[in-house]
C-alpha positions in Angstrom: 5.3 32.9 12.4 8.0 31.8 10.0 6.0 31.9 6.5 9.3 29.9 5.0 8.0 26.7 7.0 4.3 26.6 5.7 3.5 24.3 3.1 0.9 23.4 0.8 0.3 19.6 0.6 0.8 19.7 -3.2 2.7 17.3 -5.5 2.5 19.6 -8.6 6.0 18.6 -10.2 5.6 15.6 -8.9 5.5 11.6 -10.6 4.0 9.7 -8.3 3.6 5.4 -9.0 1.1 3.3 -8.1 1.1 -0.4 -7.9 -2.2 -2.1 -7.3 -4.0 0.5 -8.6 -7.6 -0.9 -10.4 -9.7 -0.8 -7.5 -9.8 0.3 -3.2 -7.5 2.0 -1.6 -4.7 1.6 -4.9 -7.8 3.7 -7.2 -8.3 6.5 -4.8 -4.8 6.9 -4.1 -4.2 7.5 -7.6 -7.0 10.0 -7.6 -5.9 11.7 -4.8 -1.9 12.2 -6.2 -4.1 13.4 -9.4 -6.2 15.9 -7.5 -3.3 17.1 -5.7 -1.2 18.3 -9.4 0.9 14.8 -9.2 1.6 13.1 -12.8 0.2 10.1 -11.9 1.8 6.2 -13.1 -0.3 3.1 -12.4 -0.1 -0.5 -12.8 -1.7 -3.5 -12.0 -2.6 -7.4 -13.0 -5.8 -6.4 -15.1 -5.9 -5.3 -18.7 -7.2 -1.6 -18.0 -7.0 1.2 -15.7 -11.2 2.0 -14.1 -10.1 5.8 -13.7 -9.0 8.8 -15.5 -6.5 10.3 -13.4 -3.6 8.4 -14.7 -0.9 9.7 -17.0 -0.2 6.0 -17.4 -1.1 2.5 -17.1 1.0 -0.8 -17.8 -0.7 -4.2 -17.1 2.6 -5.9 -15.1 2.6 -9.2 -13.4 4.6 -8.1 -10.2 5.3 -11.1 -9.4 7.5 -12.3 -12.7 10.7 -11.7 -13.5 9.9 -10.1 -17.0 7.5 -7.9 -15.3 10.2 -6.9 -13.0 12.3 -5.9 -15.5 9.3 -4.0 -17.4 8.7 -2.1 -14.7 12.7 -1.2 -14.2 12.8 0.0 -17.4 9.5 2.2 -17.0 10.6 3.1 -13.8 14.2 4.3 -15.4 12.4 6.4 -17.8 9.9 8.1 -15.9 11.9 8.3 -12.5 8.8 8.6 -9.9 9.9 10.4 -6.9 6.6 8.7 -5.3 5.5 5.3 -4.7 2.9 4.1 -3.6 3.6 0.4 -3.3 -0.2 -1.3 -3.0 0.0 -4.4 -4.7 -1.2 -7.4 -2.5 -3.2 -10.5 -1.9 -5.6 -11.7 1.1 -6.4 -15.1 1.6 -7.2 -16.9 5.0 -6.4 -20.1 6.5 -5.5 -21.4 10.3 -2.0 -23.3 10.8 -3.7 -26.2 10.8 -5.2 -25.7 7.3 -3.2 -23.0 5.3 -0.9 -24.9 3.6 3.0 -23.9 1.7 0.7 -23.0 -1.7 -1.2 -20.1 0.1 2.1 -19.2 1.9 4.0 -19.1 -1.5 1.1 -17.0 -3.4 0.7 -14.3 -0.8 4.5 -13.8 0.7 5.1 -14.1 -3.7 2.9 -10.9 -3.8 2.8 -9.1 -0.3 6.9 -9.4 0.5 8.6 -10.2 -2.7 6.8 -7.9 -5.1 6.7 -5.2 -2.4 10.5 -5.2 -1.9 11.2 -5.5 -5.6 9.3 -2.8 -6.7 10.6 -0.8 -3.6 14.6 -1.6 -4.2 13.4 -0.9 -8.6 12.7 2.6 -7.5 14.9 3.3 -5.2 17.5 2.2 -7.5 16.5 4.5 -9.7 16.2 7.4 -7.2 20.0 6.8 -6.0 21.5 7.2 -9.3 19.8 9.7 -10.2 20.6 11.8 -6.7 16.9 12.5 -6.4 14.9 12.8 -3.0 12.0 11.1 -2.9 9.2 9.1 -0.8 8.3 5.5 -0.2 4.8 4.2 0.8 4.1 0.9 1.5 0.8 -0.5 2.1 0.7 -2.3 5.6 -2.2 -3.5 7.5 -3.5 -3.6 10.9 -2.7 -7.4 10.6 0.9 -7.0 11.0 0.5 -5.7 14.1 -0.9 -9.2 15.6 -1.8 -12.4 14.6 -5.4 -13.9 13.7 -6.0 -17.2 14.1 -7.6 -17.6 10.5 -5.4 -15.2 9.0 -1.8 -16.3 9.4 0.1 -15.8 6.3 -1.4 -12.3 5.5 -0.5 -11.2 9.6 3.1 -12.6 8.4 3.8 -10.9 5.4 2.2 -7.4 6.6 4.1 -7.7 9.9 7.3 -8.1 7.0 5.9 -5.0 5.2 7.0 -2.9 8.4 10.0 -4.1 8.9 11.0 -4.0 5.7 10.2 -0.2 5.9 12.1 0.6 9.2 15.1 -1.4 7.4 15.0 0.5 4.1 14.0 3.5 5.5 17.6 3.7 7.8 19.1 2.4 4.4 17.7 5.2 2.3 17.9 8.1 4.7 21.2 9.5 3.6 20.4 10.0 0.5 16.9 11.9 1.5 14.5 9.1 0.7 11.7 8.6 3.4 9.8 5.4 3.8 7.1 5.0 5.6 4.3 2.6 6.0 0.1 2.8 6.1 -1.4 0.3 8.2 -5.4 0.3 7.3 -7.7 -1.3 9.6 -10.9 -2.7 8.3 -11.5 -0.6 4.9 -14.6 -1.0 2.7 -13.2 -2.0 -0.6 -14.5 -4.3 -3.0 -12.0 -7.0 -1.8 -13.9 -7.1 1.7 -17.1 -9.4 -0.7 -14.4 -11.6 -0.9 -13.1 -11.5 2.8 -16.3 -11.3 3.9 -17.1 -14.6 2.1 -14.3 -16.6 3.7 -15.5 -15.5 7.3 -18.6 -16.6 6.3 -17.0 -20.2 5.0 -14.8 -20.6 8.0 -16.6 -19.4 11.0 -20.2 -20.2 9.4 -21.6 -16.8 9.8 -24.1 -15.6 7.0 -23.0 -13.3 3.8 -22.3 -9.9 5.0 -22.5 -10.8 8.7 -18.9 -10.6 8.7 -18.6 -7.0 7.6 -21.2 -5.1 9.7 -19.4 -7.0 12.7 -16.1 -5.6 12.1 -17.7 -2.4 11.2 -19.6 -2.2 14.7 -16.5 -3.6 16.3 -14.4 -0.2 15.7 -14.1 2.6 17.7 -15.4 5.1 15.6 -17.9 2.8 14.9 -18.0 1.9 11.2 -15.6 0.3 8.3 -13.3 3.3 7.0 -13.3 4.1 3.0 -10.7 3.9 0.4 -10.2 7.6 0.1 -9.5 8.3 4.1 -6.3 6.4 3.5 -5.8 8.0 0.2 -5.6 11.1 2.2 -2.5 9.8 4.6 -0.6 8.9 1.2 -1.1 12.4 0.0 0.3 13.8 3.2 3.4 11.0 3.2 4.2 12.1 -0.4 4.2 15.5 0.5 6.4 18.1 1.4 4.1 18.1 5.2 5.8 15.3 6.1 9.4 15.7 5.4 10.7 14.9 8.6 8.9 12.0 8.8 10.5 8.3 8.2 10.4 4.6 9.0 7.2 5.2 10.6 3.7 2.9 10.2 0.6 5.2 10.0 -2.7 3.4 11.6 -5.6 4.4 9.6 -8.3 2.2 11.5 -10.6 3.9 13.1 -8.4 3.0 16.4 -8.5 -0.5 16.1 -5.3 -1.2 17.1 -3.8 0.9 19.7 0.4 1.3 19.6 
């Protein structure tokens, strides 16, 4: 055995940013970079950071231009070679009832943001001739529409192929980019997805959740921290020959 080609999953030397970061899957990611010797940067839209594995936190609004820019220049200055890119919104609604106002907010947040911050770092990156590693935050629903769930399906099916794109874009100058796509995860966003299953298909509080749980192949709703673990090995040096490729981390929810 070639002892050259074994690697540590470590990211000691490593700056690592992520967006979305006060809560879920965006919280133990962060944790996880941290545990694993990563300098960790975080943002997100509330005042404070809940943890204390963070080098860093700035409060940005991701989805104004002034917060664009903030983060370009903290981005310039601390030249992350990791990013986690996390940042999005949920909200349901059929064709026949989600209206151009919840398509705005979430494709605002989900697509625009994610790209922004993406092409920000990559920017940065480029000039600065550094390698580096891309994550962006998919979802089992942009693999197949929902009937209540429109919008979000659309702008995490845009997520992917925004990754393939950039990740052809950005592989000549040894940036990966690849994608997560979590199934059913038990954050603390699913109280509020739980509550508009219950509004829409008149299902009792919580009803929602231990369906979906039952409803997966393994047999229960996945936690924050086993997709944590799949960022940890994007970011590292295991999965270097890896690119423009969407991870599923459901519980085999959704075959491919």
């Amino acid at each position: 055995m070639n002892q050259k080609n074994l690697v540590a999953t470590d990211l000691s030397g490593k700056t690592c940013l992520v967006t979305g970061a006060c809560g879920g899957i965006g919280q133990a990611t962060a944790e996880h970079f941290a545990a694993h010797g990563a300098r960790v940067l975080v943002t997100d839209i509330t005042d404070t950071f809940p943890g204390d594995c963070a080098h860093e936190y700035h409060r940005i609004d991701l989805t104004s231009e002034g917060g664009l820019n903030d983060l370009a220049q903290w981005v310039a200055a601390e030249r992350p070679q990791v990013l986690f890119n996390n940042a999005a919104l949920f909200d349901m609604g059929s064709v026949l009832d989600a209206g151009l106002d919840q398509f705005d907010r979430l494709f605002d947040v989900n697509v625009r943001a994610m790209y922004a911050v993406m092409q920000i770092v990559a920017r940065t990156l480029t000039e600065h001739d550094m390698a580096g590693s891309i994550i962006n935050l998919a979802s089992q629903a942009g693999h197949r529409g929902e009937a209540l769930v429109a919008h979000y399906c659309a702008t995490k099916a845009a997520v992917i192929s925004y990754t393939q794109s950039a990740a052809l874009a950005l592989a000549p100058y040894k940036i990966r980019v690849n994608a997560i796509s979590p199934g059913v995860i038990d954050t603390p966003m699913w109280e509020t997805v739980d509550g508009l299953f219950a509004k829409f298909e008149g299902k009792e509080i919580g009803q929602k959740k231990l369906e979906v749980g039952e409803a997966v192949p393994l047999g229960y709703m996945g936690r924050p921290f086993e997709v944590a673990r799949v960022a940890v090995f994007l970011a590292s040096a295991q999965s270097q020959y890896m690119t423009a490729q969407t991870i599923g981390v459901d519980g085999g929810s959704v075959l491919r």
